[in-house]
DSSP file (Angstrom, degrees, kcal/mol; ACC not computed):
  #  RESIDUE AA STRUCTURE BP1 BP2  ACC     N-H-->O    O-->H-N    N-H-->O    O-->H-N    TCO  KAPPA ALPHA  PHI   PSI    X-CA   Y-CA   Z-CA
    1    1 A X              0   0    0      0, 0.0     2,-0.1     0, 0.0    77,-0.1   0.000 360.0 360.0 360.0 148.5  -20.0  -10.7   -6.5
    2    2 A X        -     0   0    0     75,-0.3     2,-0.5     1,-0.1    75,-0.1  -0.560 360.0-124.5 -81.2 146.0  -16.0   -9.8   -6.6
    3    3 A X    >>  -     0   0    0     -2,-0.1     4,-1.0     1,-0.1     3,-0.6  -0.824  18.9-111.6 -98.4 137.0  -15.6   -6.8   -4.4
    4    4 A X  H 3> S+     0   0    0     -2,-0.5     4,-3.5     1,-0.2     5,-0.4   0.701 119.0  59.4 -60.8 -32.5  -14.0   -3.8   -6.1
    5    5 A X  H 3> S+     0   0    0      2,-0.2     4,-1.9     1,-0.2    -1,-0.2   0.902 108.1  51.6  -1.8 -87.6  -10.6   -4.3   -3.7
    6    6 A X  H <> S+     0   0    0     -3,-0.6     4,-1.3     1,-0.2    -1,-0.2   0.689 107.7  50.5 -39.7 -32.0  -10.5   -7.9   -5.4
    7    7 A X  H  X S+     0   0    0     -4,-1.0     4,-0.6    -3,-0.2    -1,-0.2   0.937 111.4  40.2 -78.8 -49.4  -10.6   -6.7   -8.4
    8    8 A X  H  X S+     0   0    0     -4,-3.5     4,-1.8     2,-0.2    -2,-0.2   0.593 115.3  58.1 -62.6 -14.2   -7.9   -3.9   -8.4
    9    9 A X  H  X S+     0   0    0     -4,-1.9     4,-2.6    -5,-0.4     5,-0.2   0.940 100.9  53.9 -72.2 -42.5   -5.8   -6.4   -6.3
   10   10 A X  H  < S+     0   0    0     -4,-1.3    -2,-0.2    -5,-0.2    -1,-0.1   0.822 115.2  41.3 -55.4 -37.9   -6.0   -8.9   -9.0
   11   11 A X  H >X>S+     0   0    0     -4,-0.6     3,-3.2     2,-0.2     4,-2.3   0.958 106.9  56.2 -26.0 -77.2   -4.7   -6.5  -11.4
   12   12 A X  H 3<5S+     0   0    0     -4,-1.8     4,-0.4     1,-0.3    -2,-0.2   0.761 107.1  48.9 -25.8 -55.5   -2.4   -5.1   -9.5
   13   13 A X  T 3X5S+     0   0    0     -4,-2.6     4,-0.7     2,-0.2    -1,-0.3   0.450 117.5  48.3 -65.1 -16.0   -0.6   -9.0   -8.9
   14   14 A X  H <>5S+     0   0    0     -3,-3.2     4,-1.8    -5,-0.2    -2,-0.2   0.706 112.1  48.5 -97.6 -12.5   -0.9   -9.4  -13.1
   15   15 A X  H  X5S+     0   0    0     -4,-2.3     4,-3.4     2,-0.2    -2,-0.2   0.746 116.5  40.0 -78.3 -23.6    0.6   -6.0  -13.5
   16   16 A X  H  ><S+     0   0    0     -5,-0.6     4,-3.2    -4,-0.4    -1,-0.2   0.955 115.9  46.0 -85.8 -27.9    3.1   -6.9  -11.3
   17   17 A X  H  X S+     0   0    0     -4,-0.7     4,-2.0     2,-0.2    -2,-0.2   0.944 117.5  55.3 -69.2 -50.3    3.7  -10.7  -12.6
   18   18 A X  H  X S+     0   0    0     -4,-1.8     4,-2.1     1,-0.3    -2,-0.2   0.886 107.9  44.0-102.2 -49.0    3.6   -8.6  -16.3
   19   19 A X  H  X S+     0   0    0     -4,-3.4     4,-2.1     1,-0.2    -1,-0.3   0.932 112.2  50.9 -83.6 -18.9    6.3   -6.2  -15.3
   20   20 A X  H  X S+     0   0    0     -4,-3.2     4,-1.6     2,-0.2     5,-0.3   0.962 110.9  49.3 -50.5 -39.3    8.7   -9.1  -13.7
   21   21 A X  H  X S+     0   0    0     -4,-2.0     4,-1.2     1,-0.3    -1,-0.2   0.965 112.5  50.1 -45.3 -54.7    8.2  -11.2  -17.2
   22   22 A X  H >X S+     0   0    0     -4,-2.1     3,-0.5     2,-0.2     4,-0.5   0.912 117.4  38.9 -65.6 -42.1    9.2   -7.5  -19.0
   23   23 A X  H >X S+     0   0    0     -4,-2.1     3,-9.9     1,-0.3     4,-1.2   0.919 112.3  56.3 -81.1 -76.5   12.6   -7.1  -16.6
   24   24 A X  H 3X S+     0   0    0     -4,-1.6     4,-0.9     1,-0.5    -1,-0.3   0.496 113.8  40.9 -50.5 -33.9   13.4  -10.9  -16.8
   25   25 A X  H <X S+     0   0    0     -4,-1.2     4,-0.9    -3,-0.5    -1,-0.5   0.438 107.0  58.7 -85.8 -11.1   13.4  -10.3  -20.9
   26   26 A X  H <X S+     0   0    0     -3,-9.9     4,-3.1    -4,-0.5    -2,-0.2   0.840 110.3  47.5 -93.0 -27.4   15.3   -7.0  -20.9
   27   27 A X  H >X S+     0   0    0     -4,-1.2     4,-0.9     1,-0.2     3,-0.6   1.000 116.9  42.2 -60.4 -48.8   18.1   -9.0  -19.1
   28   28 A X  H 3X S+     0   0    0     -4,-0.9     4,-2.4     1,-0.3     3,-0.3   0.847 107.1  56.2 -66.5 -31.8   17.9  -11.7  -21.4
   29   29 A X  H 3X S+     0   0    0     -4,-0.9     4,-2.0     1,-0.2    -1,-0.3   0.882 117.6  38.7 -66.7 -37.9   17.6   -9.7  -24.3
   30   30 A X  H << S+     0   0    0     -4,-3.1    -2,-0.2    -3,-0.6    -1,-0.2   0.466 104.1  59.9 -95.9  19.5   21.1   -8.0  -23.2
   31   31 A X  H  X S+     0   0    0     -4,-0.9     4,-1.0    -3,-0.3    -1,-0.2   0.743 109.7  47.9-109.8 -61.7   22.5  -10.7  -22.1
   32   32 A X  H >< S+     0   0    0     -4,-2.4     3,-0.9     1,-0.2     4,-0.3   0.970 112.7  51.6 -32.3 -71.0   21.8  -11.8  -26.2
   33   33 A X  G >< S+     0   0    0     -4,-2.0     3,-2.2    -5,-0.3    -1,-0.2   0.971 102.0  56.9 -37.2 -60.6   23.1   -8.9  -27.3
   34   34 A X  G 34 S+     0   0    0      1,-0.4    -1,-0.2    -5,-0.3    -2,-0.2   0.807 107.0  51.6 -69.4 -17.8   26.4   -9.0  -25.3
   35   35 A X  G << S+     0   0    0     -4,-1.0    -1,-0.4    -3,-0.9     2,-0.3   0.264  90.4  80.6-107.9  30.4   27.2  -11.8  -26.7
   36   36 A X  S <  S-     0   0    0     -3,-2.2     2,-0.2    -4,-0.3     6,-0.1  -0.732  87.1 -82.3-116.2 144.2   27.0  -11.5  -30.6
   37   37 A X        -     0   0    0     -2,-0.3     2,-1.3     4,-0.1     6,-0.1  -0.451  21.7-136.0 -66.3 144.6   29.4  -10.0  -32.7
   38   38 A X        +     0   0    0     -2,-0.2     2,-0.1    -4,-0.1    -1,-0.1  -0.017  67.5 118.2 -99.1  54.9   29.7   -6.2  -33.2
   39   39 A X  S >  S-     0   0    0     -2,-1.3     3,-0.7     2,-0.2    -3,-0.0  -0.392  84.8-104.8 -90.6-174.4   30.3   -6.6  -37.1
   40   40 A X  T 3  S+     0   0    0      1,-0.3    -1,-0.1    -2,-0.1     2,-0.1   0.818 123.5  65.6 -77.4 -16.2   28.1   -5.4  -39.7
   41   41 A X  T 3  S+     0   0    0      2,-0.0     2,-0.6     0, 0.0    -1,-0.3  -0.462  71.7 137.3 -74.8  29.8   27.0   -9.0  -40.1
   42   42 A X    <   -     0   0    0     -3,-0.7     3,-0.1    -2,-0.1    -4,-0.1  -0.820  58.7-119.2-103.7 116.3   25.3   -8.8  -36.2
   43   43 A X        -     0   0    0     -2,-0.6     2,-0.1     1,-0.1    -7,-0.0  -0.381  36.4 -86.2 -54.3 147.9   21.8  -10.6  -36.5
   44   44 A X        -     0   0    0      1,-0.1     2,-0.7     0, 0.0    -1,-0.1  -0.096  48.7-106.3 -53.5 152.6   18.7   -8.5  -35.7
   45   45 A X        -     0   0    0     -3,-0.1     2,-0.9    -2,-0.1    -1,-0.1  -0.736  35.0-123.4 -95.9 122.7   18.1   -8.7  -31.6
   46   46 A X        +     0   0    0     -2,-0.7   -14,-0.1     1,-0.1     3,-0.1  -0.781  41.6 176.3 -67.8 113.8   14.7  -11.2  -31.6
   47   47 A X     >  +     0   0    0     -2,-0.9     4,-1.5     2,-0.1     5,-0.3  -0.161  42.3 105.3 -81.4   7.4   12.8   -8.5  -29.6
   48   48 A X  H  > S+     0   0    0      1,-0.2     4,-1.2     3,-0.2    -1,-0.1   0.799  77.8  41.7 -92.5   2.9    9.6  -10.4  -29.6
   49   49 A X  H  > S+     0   0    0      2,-0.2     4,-1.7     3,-0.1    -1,-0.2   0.680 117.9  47.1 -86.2 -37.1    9.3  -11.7  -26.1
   50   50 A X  H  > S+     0   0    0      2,-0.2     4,-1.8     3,-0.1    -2,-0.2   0.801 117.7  50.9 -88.4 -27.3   10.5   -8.2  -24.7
   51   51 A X  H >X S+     0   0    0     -4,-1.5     3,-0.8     2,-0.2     4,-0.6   0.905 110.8  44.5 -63.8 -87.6    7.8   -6.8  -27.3
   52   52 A X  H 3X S+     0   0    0     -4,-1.2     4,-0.9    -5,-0.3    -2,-0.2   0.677 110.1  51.2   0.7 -72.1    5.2   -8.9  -26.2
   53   53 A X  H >X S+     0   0    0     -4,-1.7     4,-1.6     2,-0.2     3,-0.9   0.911 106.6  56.2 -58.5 -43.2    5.6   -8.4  -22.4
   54   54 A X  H X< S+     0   0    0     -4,-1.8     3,-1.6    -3,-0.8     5,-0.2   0.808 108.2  52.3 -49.8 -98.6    5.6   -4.4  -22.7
   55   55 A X  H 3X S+     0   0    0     -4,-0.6     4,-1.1     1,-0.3    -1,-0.2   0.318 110.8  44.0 -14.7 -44.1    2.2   -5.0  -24.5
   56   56 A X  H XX S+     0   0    0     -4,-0.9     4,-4.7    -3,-0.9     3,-0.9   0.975 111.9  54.9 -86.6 -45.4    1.1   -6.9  -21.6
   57   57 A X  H XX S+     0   0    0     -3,-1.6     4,-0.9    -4,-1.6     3,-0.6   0.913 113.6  36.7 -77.8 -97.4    2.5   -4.3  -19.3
   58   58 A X  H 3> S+     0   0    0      1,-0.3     4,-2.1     2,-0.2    -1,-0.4   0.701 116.4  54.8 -68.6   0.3    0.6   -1.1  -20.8
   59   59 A X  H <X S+     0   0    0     -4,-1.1     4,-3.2    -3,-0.9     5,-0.3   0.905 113.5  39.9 -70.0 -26.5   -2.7   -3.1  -21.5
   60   60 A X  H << S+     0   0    0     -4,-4.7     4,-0.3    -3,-0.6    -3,-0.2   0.583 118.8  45.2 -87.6  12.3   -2.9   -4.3  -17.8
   61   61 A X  H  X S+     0   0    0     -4,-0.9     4,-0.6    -5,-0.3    -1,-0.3   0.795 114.8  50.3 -89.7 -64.5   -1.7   -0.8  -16.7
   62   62 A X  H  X S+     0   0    0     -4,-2.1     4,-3.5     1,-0.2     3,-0.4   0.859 113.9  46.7 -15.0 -69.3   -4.6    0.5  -19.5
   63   63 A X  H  X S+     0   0    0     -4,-3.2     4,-2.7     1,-0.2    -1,-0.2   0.829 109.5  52.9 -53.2 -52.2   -7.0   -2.1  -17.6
   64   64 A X  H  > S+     0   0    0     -5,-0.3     4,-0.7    -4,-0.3    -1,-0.2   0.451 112.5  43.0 -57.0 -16.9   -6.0   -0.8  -14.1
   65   65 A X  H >X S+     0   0    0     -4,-0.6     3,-0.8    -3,-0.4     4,-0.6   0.885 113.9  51.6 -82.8 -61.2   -6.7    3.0  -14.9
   66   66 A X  H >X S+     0   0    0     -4,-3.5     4,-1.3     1,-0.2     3,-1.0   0.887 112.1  47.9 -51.4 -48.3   -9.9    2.0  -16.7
   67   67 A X  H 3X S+     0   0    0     -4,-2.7     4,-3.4     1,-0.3    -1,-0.2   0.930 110.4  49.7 -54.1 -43.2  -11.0   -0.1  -13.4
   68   68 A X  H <X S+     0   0    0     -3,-0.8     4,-0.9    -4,-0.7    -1,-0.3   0.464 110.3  45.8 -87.9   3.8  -10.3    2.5  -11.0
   69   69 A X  H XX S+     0   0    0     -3,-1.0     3,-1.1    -4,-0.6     4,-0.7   0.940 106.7  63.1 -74.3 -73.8  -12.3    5.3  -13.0
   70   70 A X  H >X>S+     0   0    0     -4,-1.3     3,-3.5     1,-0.3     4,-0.9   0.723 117.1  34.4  33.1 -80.1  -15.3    2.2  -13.3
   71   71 A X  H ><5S+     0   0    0     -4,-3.4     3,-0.6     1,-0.3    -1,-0.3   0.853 110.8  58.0 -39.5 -57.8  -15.2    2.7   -9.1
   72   72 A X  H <<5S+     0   0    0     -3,-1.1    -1,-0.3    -4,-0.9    -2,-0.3   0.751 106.7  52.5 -40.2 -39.4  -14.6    6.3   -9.0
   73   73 A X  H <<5S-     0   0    0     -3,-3.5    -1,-0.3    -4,-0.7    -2,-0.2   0.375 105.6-124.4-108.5  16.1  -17.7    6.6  -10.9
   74   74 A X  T <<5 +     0   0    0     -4,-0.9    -3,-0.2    -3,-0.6    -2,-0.1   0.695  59.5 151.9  72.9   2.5  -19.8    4.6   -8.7
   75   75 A X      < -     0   0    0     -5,-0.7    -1,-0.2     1,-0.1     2,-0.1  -0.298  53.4 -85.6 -61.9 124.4  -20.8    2.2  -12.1
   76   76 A X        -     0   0    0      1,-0.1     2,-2.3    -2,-0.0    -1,-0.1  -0.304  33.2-134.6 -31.8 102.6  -21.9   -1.9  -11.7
   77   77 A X        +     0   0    0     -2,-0.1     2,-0.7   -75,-0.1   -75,-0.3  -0.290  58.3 128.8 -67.8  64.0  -19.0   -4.2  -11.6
   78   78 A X        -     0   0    0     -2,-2.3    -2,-0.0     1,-0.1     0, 0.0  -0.940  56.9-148.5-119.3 150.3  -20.3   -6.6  -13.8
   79   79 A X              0   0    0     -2,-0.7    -1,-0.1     1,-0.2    -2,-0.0   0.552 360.0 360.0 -64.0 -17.0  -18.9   -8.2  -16.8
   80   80 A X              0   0    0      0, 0.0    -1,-0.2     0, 0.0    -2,-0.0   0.436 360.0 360.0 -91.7 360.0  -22.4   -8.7  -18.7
């Protein structure tokens, strides 16, 4: 059985993998940006990679609250 330790570390290391992904897209996304023209004709900014990674970002934040209540309240860490 995973011990609850392991379990909030492993979170902890996707939350953390999940916010580099998110910085690593806001550059890139403004990095896109900075280089389009600022006419009225300026393409929509493709936000769906910087969308995406926020998502991952507050579930595994979501997931990480939820785990450490799960402890707090003395409750089985099993998946079943």
């Amino acid at each position: 059985m995973v011990s609850p330790n392991e379990l909030t570390n492993a979170l902890d290391a996707a939350l953390a993998t999940a916010r580099a992904e998110y910085r690593q897209a806001v550059i890139e996304l403004a990095t896109r940006e900075a280089a389009k023209d600022s006419s009225v004709t300026r393409e929509p900014a493709d936000v769906d990679r910087i969308h995406h990674a926020r998502t991952r970002i507050i579930a595994l934040d979501a997931a990480r609250d939820e785990l450490s209540t799960i402890i707090d309240e003395g409750a089985p860490l099993t998946s079943d």
